[in-house]
Every structure is written in structure tokens, then in C-alpha cells.
C-alpha positions as CSV (number, residue, x, y, z in Angstrom):
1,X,108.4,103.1,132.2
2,X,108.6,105.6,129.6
3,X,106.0,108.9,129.2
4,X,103.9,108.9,126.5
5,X,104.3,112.9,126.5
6,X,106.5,114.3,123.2
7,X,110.7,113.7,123.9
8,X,112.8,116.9,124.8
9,X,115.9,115.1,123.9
10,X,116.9,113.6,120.3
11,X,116.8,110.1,120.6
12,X,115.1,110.1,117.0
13,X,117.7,111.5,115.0
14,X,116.1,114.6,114.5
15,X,118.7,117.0,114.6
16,X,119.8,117.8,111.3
17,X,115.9,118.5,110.5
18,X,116.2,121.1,113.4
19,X,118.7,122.6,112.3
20,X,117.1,123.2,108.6
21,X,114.2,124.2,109.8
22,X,115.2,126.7,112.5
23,X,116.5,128.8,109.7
24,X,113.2,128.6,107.6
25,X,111.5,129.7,110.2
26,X,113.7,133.1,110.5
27,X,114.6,133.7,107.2
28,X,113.7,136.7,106.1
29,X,113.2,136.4,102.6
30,X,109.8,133.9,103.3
31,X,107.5,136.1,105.6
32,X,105.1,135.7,106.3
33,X,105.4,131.8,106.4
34,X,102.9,128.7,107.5
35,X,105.4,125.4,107.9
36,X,103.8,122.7,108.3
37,X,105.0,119.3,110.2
38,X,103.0,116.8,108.8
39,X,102.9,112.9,110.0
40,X,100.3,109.8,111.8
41,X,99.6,109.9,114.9
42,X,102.9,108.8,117.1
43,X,105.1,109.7,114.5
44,X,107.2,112.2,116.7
45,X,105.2,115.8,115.2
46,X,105.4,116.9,118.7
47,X,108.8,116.3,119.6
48,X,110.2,117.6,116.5
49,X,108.2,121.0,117.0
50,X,109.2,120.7,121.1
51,X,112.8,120.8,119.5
52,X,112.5,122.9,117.2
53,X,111.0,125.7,119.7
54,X,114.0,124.8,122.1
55,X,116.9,125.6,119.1
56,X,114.4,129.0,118.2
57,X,114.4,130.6,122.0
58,X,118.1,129.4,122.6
59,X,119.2,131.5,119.4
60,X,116.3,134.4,119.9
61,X,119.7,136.8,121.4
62,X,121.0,136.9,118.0
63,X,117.4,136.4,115.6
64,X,115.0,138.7,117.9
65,X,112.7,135.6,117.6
66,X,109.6,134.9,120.1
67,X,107.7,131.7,120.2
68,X,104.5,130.9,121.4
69,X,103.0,127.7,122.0
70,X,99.1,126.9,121.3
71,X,97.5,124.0,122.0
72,X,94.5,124.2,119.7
73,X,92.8,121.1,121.6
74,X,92.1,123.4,124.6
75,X,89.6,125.3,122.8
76,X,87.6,121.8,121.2
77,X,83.7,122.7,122.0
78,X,84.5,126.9,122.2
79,X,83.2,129.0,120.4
80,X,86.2,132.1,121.1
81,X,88.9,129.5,119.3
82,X,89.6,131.4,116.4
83,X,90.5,134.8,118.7
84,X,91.7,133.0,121.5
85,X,94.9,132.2,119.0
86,X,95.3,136.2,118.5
87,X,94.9,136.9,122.3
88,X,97.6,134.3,123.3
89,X,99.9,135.9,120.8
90,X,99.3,139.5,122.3
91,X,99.5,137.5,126.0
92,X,102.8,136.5,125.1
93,X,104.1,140.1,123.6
94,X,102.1,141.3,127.0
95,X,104.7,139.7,129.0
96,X,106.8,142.6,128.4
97,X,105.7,144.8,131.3
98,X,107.3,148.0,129.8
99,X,106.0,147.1,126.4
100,X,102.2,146.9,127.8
101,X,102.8,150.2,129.3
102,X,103.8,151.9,126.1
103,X,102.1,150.5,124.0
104,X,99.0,150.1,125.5
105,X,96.8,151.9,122.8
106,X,98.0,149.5,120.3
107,X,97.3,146.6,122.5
108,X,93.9,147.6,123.2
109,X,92.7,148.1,119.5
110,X,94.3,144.3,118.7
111,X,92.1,143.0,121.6
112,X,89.2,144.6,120.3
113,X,89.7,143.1,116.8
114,X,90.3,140.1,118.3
115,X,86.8,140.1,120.0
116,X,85.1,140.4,116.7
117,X,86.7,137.5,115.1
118,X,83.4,135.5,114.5
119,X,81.7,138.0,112.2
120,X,85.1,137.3,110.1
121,X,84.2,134.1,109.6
122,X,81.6,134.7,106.7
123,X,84.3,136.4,104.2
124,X,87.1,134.0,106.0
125,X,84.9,131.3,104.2
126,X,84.8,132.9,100.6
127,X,88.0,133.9,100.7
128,X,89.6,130.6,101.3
129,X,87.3,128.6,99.4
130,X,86.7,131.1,97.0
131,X,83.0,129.6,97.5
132,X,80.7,133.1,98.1
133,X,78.6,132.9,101.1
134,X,76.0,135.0,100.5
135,X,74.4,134.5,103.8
136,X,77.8,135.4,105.6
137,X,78.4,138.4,103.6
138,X,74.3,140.1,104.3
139,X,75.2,139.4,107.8
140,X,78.0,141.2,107.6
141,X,76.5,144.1,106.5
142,X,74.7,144.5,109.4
143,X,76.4,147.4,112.1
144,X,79.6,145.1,112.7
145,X,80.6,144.9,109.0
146,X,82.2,148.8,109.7
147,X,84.0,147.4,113.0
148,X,84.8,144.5,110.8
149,X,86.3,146.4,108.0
150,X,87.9,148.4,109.8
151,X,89.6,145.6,111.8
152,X,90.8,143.9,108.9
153,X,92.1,147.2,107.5
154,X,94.4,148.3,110.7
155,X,94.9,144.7,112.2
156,X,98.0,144.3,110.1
157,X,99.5,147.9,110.7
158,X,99.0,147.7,114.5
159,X,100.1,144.2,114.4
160,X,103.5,145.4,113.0
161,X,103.7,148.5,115.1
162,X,103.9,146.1,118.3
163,X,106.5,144.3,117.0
164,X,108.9,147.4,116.5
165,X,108.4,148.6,119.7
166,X,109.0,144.8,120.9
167,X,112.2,145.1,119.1
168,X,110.8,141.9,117.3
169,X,111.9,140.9,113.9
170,X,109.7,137.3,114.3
171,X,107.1,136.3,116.3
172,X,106.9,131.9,116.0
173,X,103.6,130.1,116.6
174,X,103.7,126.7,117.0
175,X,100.1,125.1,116.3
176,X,99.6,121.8,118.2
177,X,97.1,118.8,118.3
178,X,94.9,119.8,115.4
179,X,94.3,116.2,114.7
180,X,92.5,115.4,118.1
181,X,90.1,118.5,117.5
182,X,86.7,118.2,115.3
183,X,86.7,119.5,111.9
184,X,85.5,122.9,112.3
185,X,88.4,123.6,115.1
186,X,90.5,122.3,112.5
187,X,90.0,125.4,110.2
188,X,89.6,128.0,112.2
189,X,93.4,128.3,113.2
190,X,93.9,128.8,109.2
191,X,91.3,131.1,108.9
192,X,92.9,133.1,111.4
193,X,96.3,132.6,110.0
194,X,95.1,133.7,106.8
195,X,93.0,137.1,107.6
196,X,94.5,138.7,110.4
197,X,98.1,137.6,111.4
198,X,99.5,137.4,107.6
199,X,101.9,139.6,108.5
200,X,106.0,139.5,107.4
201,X,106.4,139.4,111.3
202,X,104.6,135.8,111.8
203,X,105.9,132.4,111.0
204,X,103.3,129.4,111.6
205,X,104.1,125.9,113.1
206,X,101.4,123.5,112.0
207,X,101.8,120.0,113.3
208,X,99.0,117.8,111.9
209,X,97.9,114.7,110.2
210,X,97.7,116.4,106.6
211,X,94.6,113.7,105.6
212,X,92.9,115.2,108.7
213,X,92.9,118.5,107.5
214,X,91.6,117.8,104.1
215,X,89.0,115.9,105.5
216,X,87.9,118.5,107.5
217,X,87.8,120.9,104.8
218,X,85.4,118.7,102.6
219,X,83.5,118.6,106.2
220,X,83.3,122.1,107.0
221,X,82.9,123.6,103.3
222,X,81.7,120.7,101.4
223,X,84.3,120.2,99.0
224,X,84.0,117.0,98.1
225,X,86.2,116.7,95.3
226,X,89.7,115.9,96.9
227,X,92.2,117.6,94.5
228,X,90.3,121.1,95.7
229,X,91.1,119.8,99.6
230,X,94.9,119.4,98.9
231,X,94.2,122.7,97.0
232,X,93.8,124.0,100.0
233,X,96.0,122.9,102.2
234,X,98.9,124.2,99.5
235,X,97.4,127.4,99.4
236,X,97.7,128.0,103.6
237,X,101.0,126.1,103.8
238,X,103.8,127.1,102.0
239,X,106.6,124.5,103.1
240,X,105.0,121.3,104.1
241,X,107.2,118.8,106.0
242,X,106.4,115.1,106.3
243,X,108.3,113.2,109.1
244,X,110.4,110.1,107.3
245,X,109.6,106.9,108.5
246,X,112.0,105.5,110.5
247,X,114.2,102.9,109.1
248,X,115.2,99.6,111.2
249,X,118.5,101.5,111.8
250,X,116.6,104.1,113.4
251,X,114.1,102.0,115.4
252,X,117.5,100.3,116.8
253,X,118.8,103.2,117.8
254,X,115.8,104.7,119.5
255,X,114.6,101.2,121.4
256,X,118.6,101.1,122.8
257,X,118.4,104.7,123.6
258,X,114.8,104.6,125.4
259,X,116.5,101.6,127.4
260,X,119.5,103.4,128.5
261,X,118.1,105.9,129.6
262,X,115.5,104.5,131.8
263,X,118.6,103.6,133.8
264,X,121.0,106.7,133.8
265,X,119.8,110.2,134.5
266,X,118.2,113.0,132.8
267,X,121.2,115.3,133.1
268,X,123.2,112.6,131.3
269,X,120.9,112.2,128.1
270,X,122.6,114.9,126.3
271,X,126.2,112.5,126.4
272,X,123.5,109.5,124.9
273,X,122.4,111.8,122.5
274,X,125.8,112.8,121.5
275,X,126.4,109.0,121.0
276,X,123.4,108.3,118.1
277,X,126.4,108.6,115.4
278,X,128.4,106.0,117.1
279,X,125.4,103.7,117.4
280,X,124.2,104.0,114.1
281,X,127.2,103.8,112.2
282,X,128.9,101.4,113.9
283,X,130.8,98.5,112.0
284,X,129.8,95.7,114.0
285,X,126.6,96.5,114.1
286,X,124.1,98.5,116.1
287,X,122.9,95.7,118.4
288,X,126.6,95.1,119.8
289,X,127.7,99.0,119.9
290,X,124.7,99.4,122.7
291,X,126.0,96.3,124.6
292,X,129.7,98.0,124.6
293,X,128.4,101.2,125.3
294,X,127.9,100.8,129.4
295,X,130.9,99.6,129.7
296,X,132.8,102.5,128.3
297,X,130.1,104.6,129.7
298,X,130.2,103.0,133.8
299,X,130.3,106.0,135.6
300,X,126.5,106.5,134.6
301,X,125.2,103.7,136.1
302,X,126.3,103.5,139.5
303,X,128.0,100.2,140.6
304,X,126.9,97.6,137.9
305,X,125.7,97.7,134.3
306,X,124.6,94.2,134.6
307,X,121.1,95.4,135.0
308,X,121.0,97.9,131.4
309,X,122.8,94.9,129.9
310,X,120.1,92.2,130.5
311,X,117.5,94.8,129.2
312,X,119.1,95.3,126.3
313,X,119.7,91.8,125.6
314,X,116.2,91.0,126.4
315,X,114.9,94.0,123.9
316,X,117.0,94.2,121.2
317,X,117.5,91.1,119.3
318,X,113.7,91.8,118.6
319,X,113.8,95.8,117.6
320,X,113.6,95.0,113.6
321,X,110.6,93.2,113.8
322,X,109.1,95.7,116.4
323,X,110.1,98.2,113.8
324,X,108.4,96.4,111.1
325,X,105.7,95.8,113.1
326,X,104.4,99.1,113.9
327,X,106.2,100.9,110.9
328,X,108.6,102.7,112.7
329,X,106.2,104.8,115.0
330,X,108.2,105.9,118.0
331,X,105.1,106.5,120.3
332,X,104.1,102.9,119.6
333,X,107.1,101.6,120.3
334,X,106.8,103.7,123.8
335,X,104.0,102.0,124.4
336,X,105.2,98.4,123.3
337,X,108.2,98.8,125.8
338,X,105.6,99.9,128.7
339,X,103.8,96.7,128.4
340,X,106.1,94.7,128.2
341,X,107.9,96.4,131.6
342,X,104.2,96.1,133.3
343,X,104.2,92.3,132.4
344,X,107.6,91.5,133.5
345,X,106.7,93.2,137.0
346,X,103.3,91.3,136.9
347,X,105.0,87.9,136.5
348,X,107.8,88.8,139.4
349,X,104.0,90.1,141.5
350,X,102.1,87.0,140.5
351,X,105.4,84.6,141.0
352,X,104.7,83.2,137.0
353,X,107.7,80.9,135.9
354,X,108.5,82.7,132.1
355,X,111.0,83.2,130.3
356,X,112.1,86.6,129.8
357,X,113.1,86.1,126.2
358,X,109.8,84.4,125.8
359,X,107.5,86.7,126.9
360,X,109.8,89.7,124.6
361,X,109.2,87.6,122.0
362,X,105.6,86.2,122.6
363,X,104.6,90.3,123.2
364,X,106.6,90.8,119.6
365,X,103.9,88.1,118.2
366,X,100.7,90.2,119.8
367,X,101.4,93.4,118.4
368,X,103.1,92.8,115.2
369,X,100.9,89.5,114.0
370,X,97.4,90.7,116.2
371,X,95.3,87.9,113.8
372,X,97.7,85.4,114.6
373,X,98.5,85.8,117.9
374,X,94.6,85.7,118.3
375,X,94.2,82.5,116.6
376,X,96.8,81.1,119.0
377,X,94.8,82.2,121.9
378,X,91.7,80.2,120.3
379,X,93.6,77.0,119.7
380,X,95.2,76.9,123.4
381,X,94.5,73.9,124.8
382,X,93.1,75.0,128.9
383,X,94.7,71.6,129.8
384,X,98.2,71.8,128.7
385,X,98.1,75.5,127.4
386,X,99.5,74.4,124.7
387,X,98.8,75.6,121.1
388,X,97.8,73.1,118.3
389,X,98.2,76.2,115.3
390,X,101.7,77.3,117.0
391,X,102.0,72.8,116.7
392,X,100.5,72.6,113.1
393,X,102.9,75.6,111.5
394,X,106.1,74.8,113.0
395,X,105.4,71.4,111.4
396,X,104.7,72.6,108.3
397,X,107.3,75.0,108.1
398,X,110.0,72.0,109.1
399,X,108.6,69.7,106.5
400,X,108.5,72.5,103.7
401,X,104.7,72.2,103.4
402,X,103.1,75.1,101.5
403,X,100.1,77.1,102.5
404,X,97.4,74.9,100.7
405,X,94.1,73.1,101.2
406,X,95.0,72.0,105.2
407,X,93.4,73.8,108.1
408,X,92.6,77.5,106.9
409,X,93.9,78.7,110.2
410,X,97.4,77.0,109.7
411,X,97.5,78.4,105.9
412,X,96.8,82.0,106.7
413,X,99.3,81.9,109.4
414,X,102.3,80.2,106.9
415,X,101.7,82.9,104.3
416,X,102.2,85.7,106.6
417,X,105.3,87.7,105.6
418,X,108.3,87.1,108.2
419,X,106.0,84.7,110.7
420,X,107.2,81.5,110.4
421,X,110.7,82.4,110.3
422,X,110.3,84.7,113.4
423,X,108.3,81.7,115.4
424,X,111.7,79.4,114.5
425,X,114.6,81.8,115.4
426,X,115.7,80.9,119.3
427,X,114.0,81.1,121.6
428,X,111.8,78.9,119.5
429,X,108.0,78.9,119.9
430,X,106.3,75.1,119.0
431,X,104.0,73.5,120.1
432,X,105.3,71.5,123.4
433,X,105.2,75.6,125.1
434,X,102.5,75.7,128.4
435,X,101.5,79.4,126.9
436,X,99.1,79.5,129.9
437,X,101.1,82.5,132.3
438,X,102.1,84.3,129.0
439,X,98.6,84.7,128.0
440,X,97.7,85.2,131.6
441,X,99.8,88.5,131.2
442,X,98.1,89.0,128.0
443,X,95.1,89.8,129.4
444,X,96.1,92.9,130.7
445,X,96.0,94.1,126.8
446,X,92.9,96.0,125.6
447,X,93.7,94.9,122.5
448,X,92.7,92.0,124.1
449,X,89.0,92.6,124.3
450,X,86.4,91.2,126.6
451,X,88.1,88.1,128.6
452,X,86.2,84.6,128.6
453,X,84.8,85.2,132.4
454,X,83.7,88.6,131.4
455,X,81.5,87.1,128.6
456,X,78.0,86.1,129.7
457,X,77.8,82.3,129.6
458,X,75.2,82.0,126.3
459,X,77.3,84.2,124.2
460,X,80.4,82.2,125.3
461,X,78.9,79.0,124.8
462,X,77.4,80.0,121.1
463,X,80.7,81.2,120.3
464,X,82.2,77.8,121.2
465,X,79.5,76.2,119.6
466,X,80.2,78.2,116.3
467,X,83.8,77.5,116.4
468,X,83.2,74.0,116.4
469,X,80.7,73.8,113.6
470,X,83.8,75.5,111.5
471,X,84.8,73.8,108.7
472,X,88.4,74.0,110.1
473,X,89.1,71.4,111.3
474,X,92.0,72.9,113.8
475,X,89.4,75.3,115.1
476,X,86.9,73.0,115.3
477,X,88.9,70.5,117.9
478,X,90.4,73.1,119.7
479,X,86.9,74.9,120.6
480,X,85.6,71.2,121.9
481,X,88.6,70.9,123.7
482,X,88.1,74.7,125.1
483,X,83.9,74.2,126.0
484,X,85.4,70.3,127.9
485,X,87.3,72.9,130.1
486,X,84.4,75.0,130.7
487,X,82.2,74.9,134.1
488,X,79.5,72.5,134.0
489,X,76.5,75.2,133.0
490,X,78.9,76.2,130.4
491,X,79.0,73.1,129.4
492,X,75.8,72.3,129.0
493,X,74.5,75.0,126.9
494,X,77.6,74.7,124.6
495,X,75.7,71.1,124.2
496,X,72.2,72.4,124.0
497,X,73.2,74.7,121.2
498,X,75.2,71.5,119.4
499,X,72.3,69.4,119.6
500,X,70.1,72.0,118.1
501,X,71.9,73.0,115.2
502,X,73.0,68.9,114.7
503,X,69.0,68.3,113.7
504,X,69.0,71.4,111.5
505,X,72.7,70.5,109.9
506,X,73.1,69.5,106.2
507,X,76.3,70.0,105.1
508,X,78.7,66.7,105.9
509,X,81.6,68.7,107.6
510,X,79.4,70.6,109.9
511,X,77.7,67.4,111.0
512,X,81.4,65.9,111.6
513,X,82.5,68.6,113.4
514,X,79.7,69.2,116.0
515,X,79.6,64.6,116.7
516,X,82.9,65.0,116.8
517,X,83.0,68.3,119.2
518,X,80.4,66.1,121.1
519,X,82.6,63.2,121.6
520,X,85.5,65.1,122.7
521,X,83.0,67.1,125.3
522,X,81.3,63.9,126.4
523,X,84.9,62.2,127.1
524,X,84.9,64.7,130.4
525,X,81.5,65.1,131.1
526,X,79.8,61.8,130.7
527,X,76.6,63.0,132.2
528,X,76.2,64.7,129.0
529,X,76.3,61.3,126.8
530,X,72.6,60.2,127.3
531,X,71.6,64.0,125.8
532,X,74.0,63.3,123.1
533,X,72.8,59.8,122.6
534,X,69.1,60.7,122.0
535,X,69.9,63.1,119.6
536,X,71.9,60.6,117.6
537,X,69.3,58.1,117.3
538,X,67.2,60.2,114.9
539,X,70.3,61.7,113.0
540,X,70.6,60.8,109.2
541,X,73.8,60.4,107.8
542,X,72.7,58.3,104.5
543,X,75.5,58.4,102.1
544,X,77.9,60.6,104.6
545,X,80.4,58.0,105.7
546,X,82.7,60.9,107.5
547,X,79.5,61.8,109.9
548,X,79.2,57.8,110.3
549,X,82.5,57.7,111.5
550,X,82.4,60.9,114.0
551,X,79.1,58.8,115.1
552,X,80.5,55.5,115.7
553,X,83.6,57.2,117.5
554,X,81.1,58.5,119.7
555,X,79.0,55.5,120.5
556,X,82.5,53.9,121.5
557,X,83.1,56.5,124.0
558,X,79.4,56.5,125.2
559,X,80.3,52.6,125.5
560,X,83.4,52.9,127.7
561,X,81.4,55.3,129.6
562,X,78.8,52.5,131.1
563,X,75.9,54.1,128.7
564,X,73.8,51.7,126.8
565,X,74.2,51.4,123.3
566,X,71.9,49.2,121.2
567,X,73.1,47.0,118.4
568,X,71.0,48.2,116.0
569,X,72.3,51.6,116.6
570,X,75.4,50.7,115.9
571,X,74.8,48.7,113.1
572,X,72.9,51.4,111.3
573,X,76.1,53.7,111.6
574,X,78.7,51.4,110.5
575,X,76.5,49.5,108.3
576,X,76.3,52.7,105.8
577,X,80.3,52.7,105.9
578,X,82.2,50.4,105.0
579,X,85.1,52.5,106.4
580,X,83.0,53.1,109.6
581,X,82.6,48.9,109.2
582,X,86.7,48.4,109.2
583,X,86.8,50.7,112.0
584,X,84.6,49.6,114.3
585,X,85.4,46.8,117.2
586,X,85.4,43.2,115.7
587,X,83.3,40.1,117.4
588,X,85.7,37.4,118.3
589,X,84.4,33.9,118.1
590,X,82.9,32.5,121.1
591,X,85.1,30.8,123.5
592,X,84.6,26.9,123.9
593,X,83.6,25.8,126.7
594,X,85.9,24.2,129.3
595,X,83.7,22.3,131.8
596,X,81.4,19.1,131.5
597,X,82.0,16.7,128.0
598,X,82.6,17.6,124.7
């Protein structure tokens, strides 16, 4: 399994962006500076800043740099945020027992400014937003506004008499997990930033969401006008740094990576790392430089590679549309490759017959197609686990049938970019495949939702009963098929629902669809025909010869199940169809007799 915390090795192909930006950071012609490392969530903001902070302290000999970490989530719901960033930045000069010692004046009046960071907060508002706060600046009027100005005035001489004694010429804060804190926490690390550390001695490591932040400043200083919020943001950060998205190179290399080293050491990462270039340029492709790659490489992996080869085969064929899939985001993919190493351990656990390139390729389907995979649990036959849309669109796709007026189900799922060519590459998915331990292993997902057991029995059996009053006609016959399966109370209310909205039906494919959903109920659970039966006696179908045909399919069923079925019944049903009237069972003549004289 693989940790969801931020990488300390490159397996991204970061370095060349360390390397760039570790000299922003110190050069000395753009202090002070606020960099900002700006991607989504999962995008690899934290690993990049891990790395950069590593290549900073390993070159501090020669730069005189010092970096400090601050986790601005720690301080969601306190009120001391905004100093506790200037404390941890004295805590971390503090280290320096000498230092303390002689400087300890200087120290002191920091800590005290520190401590009156929140009546800074008032003109830290104007002054941003150039927005006057006239209650904020009253208030500070009050017998703090002296300590105040006073603060401001000697915060940045103190500040950069520390540093000279430190024998500092940069002090690097990296600023992490801004996008998990609420709005207000958002800004205060800027305000801070911006009135008492803007000193040539400070560089600022932002990593954020860059939408976050200008949704929190329309939040916290209602600026609703979103040229003004970007306004901002470019006034606090001077170099802003979006992470690329990865390309399907790049998602190649880092699934390949992530799987080699779940099976070699830590210690040896830094000769995988050393090997990106080789992967991602090769000539023969990426894919097949991982698969040589143990075998020049055996002496990492004990006695037998056999084990990193099948996991490579098993995980890399499908890395480009796991790329696509979730847009190249590296935690994502983390997370992809965790579930699917739970479920291969569950199957082994629970003894489930699958194949391994299967279930690769049926998790593929979940996380990159969610809507469709969805469907597919909905039209699963509990019987055969078979699916009928899986059935339907390989058909269509072999006969070269366009998305059109069939089942809706079946047309969404043949105009979906990549799908129907990724369902056909080998190991093929159709519809002959008993899905039923795959989506047993499914269900281990939360993307998964509630499953069917959890659900109480009235909500399951309206949903059914919904399903099959849709006017597709796949998800229609696959919902009847899923209430037959159902336990007997289930059954029955998914009946008692039917019957109710059968009476209040007008529309002809609604009434079709719940007879039919009957009939295809009733074929399991015969003591569920005489219910049915009643009902139809008082149905009208006048001039709807597709409900007369679901009808008279019915009554045959109800027939072969021993249930009594008048004449007239049946005559009224196929008598307003002459379709229904083809259909239905011909009289043959009576048989002569052939006993006494003729």
C-alpha cells in the first residue's frame, strides 16, 4: 500500500522545478518575496514544497538560508493564528541557544509585538483591500494603537537585527494546507506576511488552491467582484507557480515508479529516481523500459523479480486511461492503486475466482466512467450477474450502431469518449462476464454509497419500482429482474407500489413497463399472480395495443401458473389488438371422436 502523505523522493519529475525555484527563493535581488505553489487538491503542492525545503537546508552551508515549516491547519478554530506564524519563526531562530542568550532583548520585544497581532487586524484590512474600516481604525485608537504603532514601526528593524546576529541572509517559510482551513484562516497568514514580516530577510512558500484563496477573500472582505480577488492575490504573491498537469508520459512513469518501489527499499529509491530519464525517454516505449528494468536492476529485489513483474503487467497496460481518468492527479492515482491492492487481498481472503486483469480493468471502469460503471451495477442480473448494458453496447459497438433512439442507458454509454473502445481491448468486458465477486469487491468503495441491504426495504422497493416504470426499456427489465431476486417482503411491496401507480398510470410506456415488470416478478413468485390479476381486471388499455400485449403476456404466465383466467378477460385484451390477437395461443379444432359409430 502506498501513504497518502506528500513524496520525499521524485517520482513526479519534479526536479528541474526544484532546482529553479531553490534559487528564486535566495536570490537576492527579489526580497522580500511571497512564491506561491498553486494547484487542486492531490496535485503534488506538498511534495514539491517537501522538496523544495530538502534542496534549501542541504545548500543552507553555502546560502546562510533557514527554513521553517507551518502548517496553517493546526491553528483552524484559534484565534492566536495570525501570531502564532511570527512566534514559530522566532521558535525556530530560538533554537540557537547562544543566539537566545545574546540576543535576548530583541527576542523579547518581537514576542511582545507578536502578542498584539489582533488589534493589527483593523488597518491589516484597509490596507490590503484598500477598503477603510472605520470601526477597526476607532478601535485602534484606543490605548493599544501606541503599542500598536510602535510595533509596526520597530518590528522590521528588530526583525533584521536577529537575523545579523544569526548570521542569516534568508529566513524560508513554507505555508502549508491553506486550502483545508476556513476562509478567515486563509487570510490571516497574508496579513501577517504583508505587515510585519515584509522584510528583505523573509521569502514565503505558499502552497494553496489559488480559487480557494480568492474565494475567501470575497468571504472575509466582501469583494464580490472577482477581478479585485485575483487583484489581490497578485498584489501578496509576486511569483505564482501553478503545478503542470501531468501528461500520460508522466502518469506512466509515476504508476511504474510507485510499483517498484513498493517492492525494493527506501534506501534504493534514489537509484529509481535516477532512472525517470531512462523510463520516459525510452525508444520502445515506457511500458516495456519498466518490465526490463528488474532485470537489469535484480540485486534490489532479493531472489525473484517475478513478483514486481506481474504487478506491473497487471497495472500498466491501463496507466493512460487512469491518467485520463483522473487528470493526471498523483494523490488520486495513490489512492486508485490502494484499492485496487485492498481488493486483490480481499479476493485471495474471501477465496473469489477473478481475474486479475479483470478486476484492474473493471476498477479502471469505476473510477474513470463512475455513471457508467453505476449503470452496470443497476442492470446486473442477481441470477447470472451478468450485465444486459455491458450486453447491449458491446453489440452495438460490433454492429457499428450509433447512439440513437434505443435504450437511453445504452446511448449515453456509446457516446462516452474512449468507453467503448476501452470495454473491447483484451481482456474484453461483454456481456457473457458473472460480474458478481467484482462488484462484491466494489462494495468496499464509498463511492459506492449505501449498499442494497443497508437500504430500508420501502425505499428499496420504491426505487425498484421507479426503475421499472422508466421509460427505458433496459432499466426497466433489469429492475424487474433485480426486485424477482429480492426476499419475499421485498417482493411484495415492490408489487404493492406497481399495482398502485398501474391504476393511476396514463402514459402507454409506463403502463408496459410496470405489466411487464409484473410478469417477469410473478414468473418467480407466483403467489403474487392473484394480486396482479385483480388489478388487471379493471385496467383500461383502449386503443394502447403495446399495454395489451404486456397484459396478455401476463395472463399466459398466470395461466401456466395454475391461476384462473377467464375468457372474457382474455378476450377483452387481445380483442383490442389485433397484434395482441396474432399473438395470442390459437384454438385448434376439436378432435373427432374415436369410440362408438360415426
Amino acid at each position: 500500500m502506498w501513504s497518502d502523505r506528500e513524496a520525499d523522493f521524485d517520482f513526479l519529475g519534479y526536479s528541474s522545478y526544484v532546482s529553479v525555484l531553490a534559487d528564486i527563493c535566495t536570490h537576492k535581488d527579489l526580497a522580500p518575496l511571497t512564491l506561491g505553489i498553486f494547484g487542486s487538491w492531490g496535485s503534488g503542492k506538498t511534495s514539491l514544497m517537501k522538496m523544495l525545503k530538502a534542496r534549501l537546508d542541504a545548500d543552507s552551508g553555502t546560502t546562510k538560508t533557514k527554513t521553517l515549516w507551518f502548517n496553517a491547519w493546526r491553528y483552524e478554530g484559534r484565534e492566536e493564528a495570525q501570531s502564532a506564524l511570527i512566534h514559530a519563526v522566532l521558535a525556530k531562530l530560538g533554537e540557537d541557544k547562544t543566539l537566545k542568550d545574546q540576543a535576548k532583548d530583541l527576542f523579547d520585544r518581537l514576542k511582545r509585538g507578536a502578542s498584539i497581532m489582533k488589534v493589527g487586524k483593523a488597518i491589516g484590512k484597509s490596507l490590503l483591500t484598500m477598503t477603510p474600516d472605520v470601526d477597526g481604525f476607532i478601535e485602534c485608537f484606543k490605548k493599544e494603537s501606541e503599542q500598536l504603532a510602535e510595533t509596526m514601526e520597530g518590528f522590521d528593524r528588530d526583525f533584521h537585527d536577529l537575523l545579523s546576529k544569526a548570521h542569516i541572509s534568508r529566513i524560508v517559510v513554507f505555508i502549508d494546507d491553506l486550502d483545508r482551513c476556513s476562509s478567515a484562516k486563509v487570510i490571516e497568514p497574508f496579513e501577517t506576511i504583508k505587515l510585519f514580516l515584509n522584510t528583505p530577510a523573509c521569502t514565503f512558500v505558499i502552497g494553496a488552491d489559488a480559487t480557494k484563496i480568492e474565494q475567501a477573500v470575497g468571504e472575509v472582505y466582501n469583494v464580490t467582484d472577482t477581478k479585485r480577488q485575483k487583484d489581490y492575490l497578485e498584489k501578496i504573491v509576486q511569483i505564482p507557480f501553478t503545478i503542470p498537469e501531468q501528461d500520460l508520459k508522466d502518469i506512466c512513469c509515476y504508476v511504474g515508479m510507485l510499483v517498484i518501489g513498493h517492492h525494493v527499499e527506501a534506501t534504493n529509491w534514489p537509484r529509481l529516481v535516477a532512472a525517470r530519464p531512462e523510463f520516459y525517454n525510452a525508444a520502445s516505449g515506457v511500458e516495456d523500459a519498466f518490465y526490463r528494468w528488474p532485470g537489469n536492476n535484480r540485486a534490489l529485489f532479493g531472489t525473484s523479480t517475478d513478483g514486481v513483474l506481474n504487478e506491473l503487467k497487471g497495472v500498466m497496460p491501463h496507466a493512460h486511461s487512469l491518467g485520463r481518468g483522473l487528470r493526471g492527479n498523483p494523490r488520486q492515482i495513490k489512492r486508485f492503486l490502494n484499492i485496487l491492492t485492498l481488493r486483490r487481498k480481499l479476493a485471495t481472503e474471501n477465496k473469489l475466482q477473478i481475474d486479475p486483469a479483470l478486476l484492474v480493468k473493471l476498477t479502471v471502469v469505476e473510477y474513470v466512467w463512475a455513471e457508467f460503471f453505476n449503470a452496470v451495477v443497476e442492470t446486473v442480473d442477481p441470477e447470472t450477474g451478468r450485465s444486459a448494458l455491458i450486453e447491449e453496447v458491446t453489440k452495438a459497438a460490433a454492429t457499428g450502431r450509433e447512439p440513437g433512439s434505443d435504450s437511453k442507458m445504452v446511448s449515453e454509454a456509446l457516446a462516452k469518449a474512449g468507453l467503448v473502445n476501452y470495454l473491447l481491448l483484451e481482456p474484453a468486458l461483454d456481456g457473457k462476464l458473472d460480474l458478481t465477486p467484482y462488484l462484491f469487491l466494489a462494495q468496499t468503495s464509498l463511492s459506492r454509497g449505501r449498499q442494497s441491504g443497508l437500504v430500508p426495504i420501502d425505499e428499496q422497493a420504491r426505487d425498484l419500482a421507479s426503475a421499472i416504470q422508466s421509460e427505458d426499456q433496459l432499466r426497466s427489465k433489469t429492475a424487474a429482474k433485480r426486485s424477482a431476486a429480492l426476499e419475499p417482503s421485498g417482493v411484495a411491496a415492490v408489487v404493492r407500489i406497481l399495482l398502485t401507480d398501474l391504476g393511476a398510470a396514463k402514459a402507454t410506456v409506463v403502463k408496459t413497463h410496470i405489466v411487464t415488470g409484473l410478469t417477469e416478478i410473478c414468473r418467480k413468485h407466483k403467489d403474487q399472480c392473484p394480486a396482479v390479476l385483480k388489478a388487471i381486471e379493471s385496467l383500461d388499455a383502449a386503443g394502447q395495443e403495446a399495454v395489451s400485449i404486456a397484459v396478455s403476456a401476463f395472463l399466459d404466465e398466470a395461466a401456466r401458473s395454475k391461476i384462473a383466467v377467464s375468457q372474457e378477460l382474455r378476450d377483452r385484451f387481445t380483442g383490442t389488438s389485433p397484434i395482441a390477437a396474432a399473438l395470442a395461443p390459437k384454438k385448434g379444432p376439436k378432435k373427432l371422436g374415436t369410440g362408438g359409430g360415426n
